[in-house]
N, C-alpha and C positions, 0 to 999 in steps of 0.2 A: 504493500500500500504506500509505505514511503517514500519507495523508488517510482511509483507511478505520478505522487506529488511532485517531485523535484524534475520529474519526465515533463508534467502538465505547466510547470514555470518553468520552464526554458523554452517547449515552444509561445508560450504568451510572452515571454520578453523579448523572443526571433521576431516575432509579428510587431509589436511595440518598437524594437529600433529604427526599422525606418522612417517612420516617422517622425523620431528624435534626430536621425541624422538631415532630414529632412530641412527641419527647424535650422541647422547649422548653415545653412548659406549664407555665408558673407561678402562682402564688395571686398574686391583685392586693390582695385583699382578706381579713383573716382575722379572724373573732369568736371571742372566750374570754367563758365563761361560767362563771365559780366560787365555791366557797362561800363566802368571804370575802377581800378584799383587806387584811380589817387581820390574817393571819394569814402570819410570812414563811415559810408554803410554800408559800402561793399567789402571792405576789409574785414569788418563785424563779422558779416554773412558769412565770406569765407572761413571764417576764426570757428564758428557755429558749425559749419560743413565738416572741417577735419575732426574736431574735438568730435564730435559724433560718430564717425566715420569711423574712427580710432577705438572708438567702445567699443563697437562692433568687432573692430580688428584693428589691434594694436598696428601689425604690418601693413594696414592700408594702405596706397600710393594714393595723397591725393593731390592735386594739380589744378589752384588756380591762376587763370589768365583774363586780363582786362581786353575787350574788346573793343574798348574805347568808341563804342558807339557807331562805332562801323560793319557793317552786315557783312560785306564780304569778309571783313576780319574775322566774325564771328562765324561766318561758313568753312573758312581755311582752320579754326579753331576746333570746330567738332568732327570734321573731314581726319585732323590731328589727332582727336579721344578717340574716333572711328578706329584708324590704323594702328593705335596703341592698346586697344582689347579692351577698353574702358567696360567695368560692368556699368554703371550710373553717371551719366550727364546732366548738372544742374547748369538750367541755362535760363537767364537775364536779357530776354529779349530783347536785341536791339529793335527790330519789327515784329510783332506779334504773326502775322499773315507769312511776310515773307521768310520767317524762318523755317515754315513748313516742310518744304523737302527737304531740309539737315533733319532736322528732325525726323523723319521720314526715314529718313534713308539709314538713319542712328538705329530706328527700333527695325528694319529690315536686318540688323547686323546682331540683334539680339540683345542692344542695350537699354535700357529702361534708364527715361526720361522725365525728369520732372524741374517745370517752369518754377521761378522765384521772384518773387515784388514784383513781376509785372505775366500777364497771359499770354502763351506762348503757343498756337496751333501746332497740333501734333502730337505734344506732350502726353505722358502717360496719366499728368495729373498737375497742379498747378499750390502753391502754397505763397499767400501776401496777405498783407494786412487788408484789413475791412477798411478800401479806401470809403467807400460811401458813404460810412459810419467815421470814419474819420473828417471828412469833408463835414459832415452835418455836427458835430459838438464843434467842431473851427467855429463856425458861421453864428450856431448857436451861442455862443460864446459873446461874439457880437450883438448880437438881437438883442439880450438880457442887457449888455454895456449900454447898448443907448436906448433903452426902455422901448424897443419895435419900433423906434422912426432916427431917418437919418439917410445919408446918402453914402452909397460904400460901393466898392470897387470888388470884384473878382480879375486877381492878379492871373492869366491862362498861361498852360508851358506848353510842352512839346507832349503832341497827341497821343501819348499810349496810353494803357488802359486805364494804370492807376490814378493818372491826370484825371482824366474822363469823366472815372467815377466820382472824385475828390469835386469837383466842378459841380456835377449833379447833383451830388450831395449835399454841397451846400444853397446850391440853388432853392432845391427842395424846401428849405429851413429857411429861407429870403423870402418866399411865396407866402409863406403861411403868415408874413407880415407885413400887410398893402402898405405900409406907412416906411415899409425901406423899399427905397430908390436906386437900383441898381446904375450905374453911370454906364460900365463897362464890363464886359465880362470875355473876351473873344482878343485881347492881347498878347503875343506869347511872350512870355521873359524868358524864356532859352531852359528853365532848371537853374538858371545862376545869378549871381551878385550883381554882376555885371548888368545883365537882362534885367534884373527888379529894381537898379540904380536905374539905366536907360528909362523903361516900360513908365515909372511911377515920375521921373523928370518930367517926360509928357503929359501925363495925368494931372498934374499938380499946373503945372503950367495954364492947360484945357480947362479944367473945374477949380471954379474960386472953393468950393465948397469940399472937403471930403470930411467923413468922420471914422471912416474904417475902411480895411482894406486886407482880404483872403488870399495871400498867397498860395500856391499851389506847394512849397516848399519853403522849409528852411535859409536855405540860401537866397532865394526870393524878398524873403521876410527881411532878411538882413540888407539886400539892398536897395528895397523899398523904405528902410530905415534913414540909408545913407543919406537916401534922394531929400529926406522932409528935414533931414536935420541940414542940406548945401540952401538949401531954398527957405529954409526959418518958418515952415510949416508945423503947428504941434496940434494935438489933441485929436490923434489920426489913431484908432485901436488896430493894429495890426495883427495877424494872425494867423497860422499857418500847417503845414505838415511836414513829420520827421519826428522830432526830437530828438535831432543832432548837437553833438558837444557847442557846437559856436550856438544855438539858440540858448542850450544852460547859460551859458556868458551870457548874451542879450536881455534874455529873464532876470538875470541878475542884477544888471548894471542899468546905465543911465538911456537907456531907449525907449521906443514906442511901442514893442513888441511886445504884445502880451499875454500870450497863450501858442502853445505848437503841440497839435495830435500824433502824439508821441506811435513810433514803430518799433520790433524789437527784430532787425536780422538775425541777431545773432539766434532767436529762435526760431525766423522763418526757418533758418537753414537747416536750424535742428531736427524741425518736424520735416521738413523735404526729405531728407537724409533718412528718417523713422517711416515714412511713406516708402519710399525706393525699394528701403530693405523690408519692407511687408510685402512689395509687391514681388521682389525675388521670391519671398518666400511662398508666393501662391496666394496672399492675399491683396482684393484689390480694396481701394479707400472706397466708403460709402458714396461718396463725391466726387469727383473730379477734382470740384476746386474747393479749397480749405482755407478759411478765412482768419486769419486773429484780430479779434479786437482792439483797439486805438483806444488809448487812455489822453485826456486834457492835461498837460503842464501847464501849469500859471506860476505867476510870480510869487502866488501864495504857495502851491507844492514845489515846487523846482527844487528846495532845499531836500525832499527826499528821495528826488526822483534817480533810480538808478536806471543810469544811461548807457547808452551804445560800447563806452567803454570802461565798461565796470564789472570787475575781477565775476569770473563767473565757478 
């Protein structure tokens, strides 16, 4: 009888291992492809990538490269994970649309895709923050400042998705109060300091009037800041998205900016990475796309807000 029990668990543990070795798939090898590496949110993400990637499997290779916002760069970039046996591609669309055939042609080779901070056709699955919901507490933010009336600006950037939704989103929240007066909403400020100095020079010049103003980002916000303090314009609520290290300064110090819907790469990249490696392992995400939540920095939280680069 007892050699028959010790007979009965060994085959139940035969039948039981593979599926345990199953579970053991890991990424040997993982390629990041993003818009810029001199930008610290993309540094974050990467930081987020490896450090996850590494649980998984300490010996991981992983390889990020800035695509500098160039498509064919970022086509010769995953053409590169292709030919290097990449299992997992996180890629930072520089065109959502046009990245399709890299894409494409990635999961023809057997490697599993997934897009980060912005939608990326193709993709096995998609992981950014809740621009929509981040755009709409920006805007809100506003509303509550000037009690529903007042004339304010939407600062516009370059058309990808996360822009789109950030715009809509806060449009949404400008609706629900007849008594604000949109001036502008359809400007691009580039993503940069540079753009929201330019973009808001004009503005400020055009409208004797403004009392707030929704940048599409951080960098924006800071140089929509420049523009009111070269021109001696004040009492302008500015407001934005990221909650990148130069808006904790801003929050801080002697500016107009007053709030920025904070992002956390460093955990997009975490759950991209926690996606990828389910989907090796035969499971797919309930969703496509995986949204995280935007939290409000103000000048009242800011002192606890931990940021993009903050020991993790």
């Amino acid at each position: 009888m007892r050699n028959k029990l010790f007979a009965l668990a060994a085959i139940a543990t035969a039948f039981a291992m593979p599926s345990a070795y199953a579970a053991d798939k890991e990424f040997k090898n993982v390629g990041i492809t993003l818009g810029s590496m001199g930008n610290p949110f993309f540094v974050s993400l990467a930081k987020g990538a490896e450090a996850k990637a590494k649980q998984y499997n300490p010996n991981a290779k992983v390889t990020a490269l800035s695509a500098d916002y160039d498509l064919n760069k970022q086509f010769s970039q995953i053409d590169g994970f292709i030919s290097a046996g990449t299992d997992l591609i996180l890629v930072n669309a520089v065109d959502a649309k046009a990245i399709e055939p890299a894409l494409t042609k990635a999961k023809k080779a057997g490697i599993i895709v997934v897009g980060v901070d912005v939608a990326a056709n193709g993709a096995d699955a998609t992981v950014q923050t809740n621009n929509v919901q981040a755009g709409e507490i920006a805007c809100q933010y506003i509303v509550e400042k000037l009690g529903g009336k007042g004339n304010v600006i939407i600062q516009n950037g370059p058309q990808v998705s996360a822009v789109i939704d950030r715009v809509n989103g806060c449009k949404t929240v400008f609706k629900k109060s007849p008594d604000i007066k949109i001036l502008s909403d359809d400007q691009d400020a580039k993503g940069s300091r540079e753009g929201g100095l330019n973009v808001m020079q004009n503005h400020l010049t055009r409208f004797p009037k403004i009392d707030a103003v929704f940048a599409i980002n951080d960098p924006q916000a800071i140089g929509t800041d420049l523009a009111a303090k070269q021109l001696n314009r004040k009492n302008i609520i500015i407001t934005s998205v990221d909650g990148a290290p130069d808006i904790e300064t801003a929050l801080k110090g002697d500016t107009q900016v007053q709030a920025s819907a904070s992002q956390d790469p460093y955990m997009i990249a975490v759950k991209a990475v926690e996606i990828g490696h389910d989907i090796l392992n035969g499971k797919k995400p309930d969703s496509p796309m995986t949204l995280l939540p935007s939290t409000l920095i103000t000048r009242t939280n800011v002192k606890d807000y931990k940021g993009w680069q903050a020991p993790r």
